[in-house]
C-alpha positions in Angstrom: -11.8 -23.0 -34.1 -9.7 -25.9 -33.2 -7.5 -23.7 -31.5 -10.4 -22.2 -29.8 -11.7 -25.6 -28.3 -8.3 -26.8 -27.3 -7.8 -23.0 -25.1 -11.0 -23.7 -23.6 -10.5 -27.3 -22.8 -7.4 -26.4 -21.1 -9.1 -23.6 -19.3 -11.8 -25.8 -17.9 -9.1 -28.5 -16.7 -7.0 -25.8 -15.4 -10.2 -24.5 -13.1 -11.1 -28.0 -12.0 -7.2 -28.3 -10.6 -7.9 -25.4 -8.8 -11.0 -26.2 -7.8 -10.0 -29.4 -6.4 -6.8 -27.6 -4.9 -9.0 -25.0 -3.2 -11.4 -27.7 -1.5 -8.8 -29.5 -0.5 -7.6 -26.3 1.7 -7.0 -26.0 4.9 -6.1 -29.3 5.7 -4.3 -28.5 8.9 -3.4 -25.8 11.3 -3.1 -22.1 9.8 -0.9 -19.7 11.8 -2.1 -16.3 11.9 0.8 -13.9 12.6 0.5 -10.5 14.7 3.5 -8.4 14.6 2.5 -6.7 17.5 2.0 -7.8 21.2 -0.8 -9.3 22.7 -4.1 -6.9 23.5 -4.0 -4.2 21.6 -6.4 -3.4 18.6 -4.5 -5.9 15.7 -4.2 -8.6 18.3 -8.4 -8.2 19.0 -9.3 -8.5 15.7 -6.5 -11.6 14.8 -8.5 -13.8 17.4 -12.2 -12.6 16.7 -11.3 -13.4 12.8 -9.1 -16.7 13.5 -12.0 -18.0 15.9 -14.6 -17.5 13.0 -12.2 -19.0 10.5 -11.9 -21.8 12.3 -15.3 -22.4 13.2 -16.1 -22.2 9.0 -13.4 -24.2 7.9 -12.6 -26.9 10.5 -9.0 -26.5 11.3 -7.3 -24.4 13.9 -6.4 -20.7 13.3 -3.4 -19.9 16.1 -2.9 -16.5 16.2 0.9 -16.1 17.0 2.7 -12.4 18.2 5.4 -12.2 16.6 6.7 -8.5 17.9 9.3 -6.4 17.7 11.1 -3.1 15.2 7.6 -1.7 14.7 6.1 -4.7 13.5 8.9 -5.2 11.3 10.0 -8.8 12.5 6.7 -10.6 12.3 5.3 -9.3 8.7 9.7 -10.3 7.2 8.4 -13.7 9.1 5.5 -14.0 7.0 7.8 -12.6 3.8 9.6 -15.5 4.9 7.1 -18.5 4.9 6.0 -21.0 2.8 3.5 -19.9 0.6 1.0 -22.8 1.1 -1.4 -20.9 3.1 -0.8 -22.2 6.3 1.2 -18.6 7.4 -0.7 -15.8 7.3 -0.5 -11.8 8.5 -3.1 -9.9 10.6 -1.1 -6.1 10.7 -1.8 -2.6 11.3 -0.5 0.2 8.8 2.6 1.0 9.8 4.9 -2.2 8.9 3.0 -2.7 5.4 3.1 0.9 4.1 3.5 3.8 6.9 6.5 3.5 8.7 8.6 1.7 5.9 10.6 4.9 4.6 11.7 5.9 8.3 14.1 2.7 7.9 17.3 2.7 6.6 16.3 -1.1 5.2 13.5 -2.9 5.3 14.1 -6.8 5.1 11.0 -7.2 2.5 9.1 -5.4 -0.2 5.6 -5.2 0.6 4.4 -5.5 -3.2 6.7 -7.7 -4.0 7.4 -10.2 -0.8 3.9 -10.4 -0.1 0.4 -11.1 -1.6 -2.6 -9.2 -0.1 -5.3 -11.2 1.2 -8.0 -8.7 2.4 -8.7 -5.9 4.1 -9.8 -5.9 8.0 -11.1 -2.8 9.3 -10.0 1.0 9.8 -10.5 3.3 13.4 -10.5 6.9 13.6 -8.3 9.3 14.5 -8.9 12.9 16.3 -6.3 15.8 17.4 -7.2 16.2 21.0 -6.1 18.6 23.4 -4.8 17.7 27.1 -6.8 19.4 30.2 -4.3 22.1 30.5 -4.2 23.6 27.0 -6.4 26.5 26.8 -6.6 27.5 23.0 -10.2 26.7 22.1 -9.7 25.4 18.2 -6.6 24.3 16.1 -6.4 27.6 14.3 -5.6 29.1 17.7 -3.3 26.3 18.7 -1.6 27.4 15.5 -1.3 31.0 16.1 0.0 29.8 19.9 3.0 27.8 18.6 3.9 30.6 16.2 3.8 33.0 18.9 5.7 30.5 21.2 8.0 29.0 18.8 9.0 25.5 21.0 6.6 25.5 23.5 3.3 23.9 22.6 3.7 19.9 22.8 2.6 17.3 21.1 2.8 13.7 22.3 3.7 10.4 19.7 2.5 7.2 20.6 4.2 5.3 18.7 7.2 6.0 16.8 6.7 5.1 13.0 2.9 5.5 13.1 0.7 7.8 11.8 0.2 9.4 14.8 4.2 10.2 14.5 4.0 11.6 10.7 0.8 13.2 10.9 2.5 15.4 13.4 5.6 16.2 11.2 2.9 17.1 8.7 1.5 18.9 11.0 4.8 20.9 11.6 5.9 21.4 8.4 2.4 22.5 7.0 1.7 25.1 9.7 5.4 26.3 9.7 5.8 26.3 13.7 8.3 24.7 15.9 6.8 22.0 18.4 8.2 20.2 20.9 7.2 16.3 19.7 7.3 14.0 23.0 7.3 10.3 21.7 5.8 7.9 24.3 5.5 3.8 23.8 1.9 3.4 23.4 -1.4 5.0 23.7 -1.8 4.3 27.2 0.9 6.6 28.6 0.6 9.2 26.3 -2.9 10.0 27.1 -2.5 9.7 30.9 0.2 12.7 30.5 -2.4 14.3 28.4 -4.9 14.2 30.9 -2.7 15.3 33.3 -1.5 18.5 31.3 2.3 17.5 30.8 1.3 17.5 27.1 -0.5 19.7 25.4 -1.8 17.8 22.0 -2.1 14.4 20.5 -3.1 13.1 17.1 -4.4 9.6 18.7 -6.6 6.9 17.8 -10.3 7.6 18.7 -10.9 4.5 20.5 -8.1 5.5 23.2 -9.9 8.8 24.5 -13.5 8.9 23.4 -14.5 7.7 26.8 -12.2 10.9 28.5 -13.5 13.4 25.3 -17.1 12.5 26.9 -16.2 12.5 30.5 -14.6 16.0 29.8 -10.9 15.2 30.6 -9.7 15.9 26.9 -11.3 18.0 24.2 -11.8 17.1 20.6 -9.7 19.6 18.5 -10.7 18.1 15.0 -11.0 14.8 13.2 -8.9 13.2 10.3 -12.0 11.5 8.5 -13.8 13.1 5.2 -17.0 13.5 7.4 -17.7 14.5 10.8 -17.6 11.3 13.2 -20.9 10.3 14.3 -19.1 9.8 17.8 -18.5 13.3 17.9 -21.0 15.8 15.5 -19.4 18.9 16.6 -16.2 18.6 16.1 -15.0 20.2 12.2 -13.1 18.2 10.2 -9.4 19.2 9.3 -11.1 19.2 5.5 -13.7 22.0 6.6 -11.2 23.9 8.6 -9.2 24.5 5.2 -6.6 21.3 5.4 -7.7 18.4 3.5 -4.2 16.7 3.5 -5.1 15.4 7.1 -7.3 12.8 6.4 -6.1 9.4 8.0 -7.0 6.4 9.4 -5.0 4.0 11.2 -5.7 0.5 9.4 -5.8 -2.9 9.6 -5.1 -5.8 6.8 -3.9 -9.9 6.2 -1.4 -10.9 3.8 0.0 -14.0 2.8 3.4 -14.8 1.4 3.7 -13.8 -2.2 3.5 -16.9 -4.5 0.5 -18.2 -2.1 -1.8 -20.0 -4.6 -4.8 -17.2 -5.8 -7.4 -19.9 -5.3 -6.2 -20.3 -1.3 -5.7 -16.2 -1.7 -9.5 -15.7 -3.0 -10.6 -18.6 -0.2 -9.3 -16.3 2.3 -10.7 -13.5 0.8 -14.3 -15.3 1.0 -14.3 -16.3 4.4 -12.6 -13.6 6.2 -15.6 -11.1 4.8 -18.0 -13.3 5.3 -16.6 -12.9 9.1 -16.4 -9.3 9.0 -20.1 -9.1 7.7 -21.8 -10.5 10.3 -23.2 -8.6 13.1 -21.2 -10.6 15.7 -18.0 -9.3 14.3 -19.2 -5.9 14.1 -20.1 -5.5 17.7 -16.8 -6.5 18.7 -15.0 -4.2 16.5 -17.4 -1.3 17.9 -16.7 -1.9 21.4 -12.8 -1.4 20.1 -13.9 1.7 18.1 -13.2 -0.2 14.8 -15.1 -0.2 11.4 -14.8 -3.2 9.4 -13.5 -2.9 5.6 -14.5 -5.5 2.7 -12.3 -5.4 -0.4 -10.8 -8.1 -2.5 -7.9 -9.1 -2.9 -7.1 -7.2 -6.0 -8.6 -3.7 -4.3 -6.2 -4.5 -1.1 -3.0 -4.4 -3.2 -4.2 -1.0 -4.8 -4.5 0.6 -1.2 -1.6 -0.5 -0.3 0.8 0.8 -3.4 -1.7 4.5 -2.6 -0.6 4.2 0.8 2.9 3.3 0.3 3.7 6.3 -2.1 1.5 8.6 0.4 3.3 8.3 3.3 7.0 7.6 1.9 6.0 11.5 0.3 4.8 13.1 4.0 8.6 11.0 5.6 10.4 12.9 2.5 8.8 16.2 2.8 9.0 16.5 6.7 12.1 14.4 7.3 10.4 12.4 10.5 13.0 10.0 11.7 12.9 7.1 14.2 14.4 8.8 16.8 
């Protein structure tokens, strides 16, 4: 019993350190890194979710793009930091679990260098076909690039994304031959796409919903479980027979691993009580985003199923950086 009491009394002084250590955080400027250039998607969401932070919990949030090798440099930055909580990680997929086995060496290990925080949001994605491209439905696109070994094309925009290994997937799992164009960004890859120079993308459904509905593009399929409300009619790759194509580009913050759990679970709070409101949910629509609560705990799970997904899909279909 003795033994008992002492456990607990240490327990209880234990919590009120951390207590007191929590309160006492943030008190000063908390640099939010983005390992990506400034505009895009990750970039939106660092500054809608450091502006909130900062109104809630009176210090500055600076959101800082740190960019270059895929988002490689800025998230080894962050592996890098002190872990005090003042140097955190907004990133997409690719430099936390996607893209990491198209590298010879990575200069971090995600589960080990680096303690998840939360999760941020997730966006669609959708095969579409360019305005050129005749075949009405993937299973015909299929028999096309088996009849015309080489010929069909499919644009990447962005090497090391999921874009990128869904269509080596996509390849080795239909047993054609395709003609893969890589392109730096969304932006150019669909104006070629428009313009019939390529036939196929698997893209982000924020960068051509606008030309699906104006008629430019047509909707092939979807990678989500369930038919996208943005688009009813078009099948799922699950009903049309391949339920290994289900992906969604996503979005998550990390801190440096040894980052005290009580700042971690502070984080954790605030950032979705942010992504809960209705303020921050109309932003992320207008970017074609969906926001995505989970605790810390729940974040690091994802990521290990993520990790050991795609590092599988870069073994089986031996995509490469160039």
């Amino acid at each position: 019993m003795k033994r008992i009491t002492l456990c607990a009394a240490a327990l209880a002084a234990a919590c009120l350190s951390l207590s007191a250590f929590g309160q006492a955080w943030p008190a000063k400027q908390v640099k939010m890194l983005v390992p990506f250039p400034p505009g895009g998607t990750t970039d939106i969401m660092a500054r809608v979710i450091a502006e909130r932070l900062q109104a809630t919990l009176g210090q500055p949030f600076v959101v800082e793009n740190r960019s270059g090798a895929g988002g490689v440099i800025g998230t080894e930055a962050t592996a890098k930091a002190a872990p005090d909580g003042y140097t955190i990680l907004l990133s997409s997929s690719a430099p936390l679990a996607v893209g990491l086995k198209l590298y010879q060496k990575v200069p971090y290990d995600v589960m080990r260098d680096l303690a998840p925080v939360s999760m941020v949001g997730d966006v669609a994605m959708v095969l579409v076909a360019g305005s050129k491209f005749k075949e009405p439905g993937v299973k015909e696109m299929i028999a096309y690039a088996k009849a015309n070994p080489g010929k069909l094309t499919i644009a990447l925009n962005a090497l090391g994304s999921q874009g990128h290994l869904l269509t080596e997937l996509f390849r080795v799992r239909t047993g054609t031959s395709i003609n893969i164009i890589p392109y730096k960004g969304s932006g150019p890859a669909v104006i070629d796409l428009i313009a019939g120079v390529v036939d196929a993308d698997f893209e982000n459904l924020p960068a051509v919903i606008e030309h699906i509905k104006g008629g430019k593009l047509r909707a092939m399929a979807v990678l989500s479980p369930k038919r996208s409300e943005l688009l009813p009619e078009t099948p799922t790759f699950v009903e049309l027979g391949m339920p290994e194509f289900v992906a969604s580009p996503w979005f998550a913050i990390v801190a440096p691993a040894g980052t005290p759990r009580e700042i971690v679970a502070r984080l954790n709070q605030e950032i979705n009580a942010v992504l809960g409101s209705p303020a921050t949910r109309a932003v992320f629509a207008k970017q074609g985003a969906n926001p995505v609560i989970a605790t810390p705990e729940e974040t690091g799970r994802f990521f290990r199923e993520e990790i050991d997904k795609w590092a599988k899909i870069v073994a089986e279909t031996g995509a490469k950086l160039q």
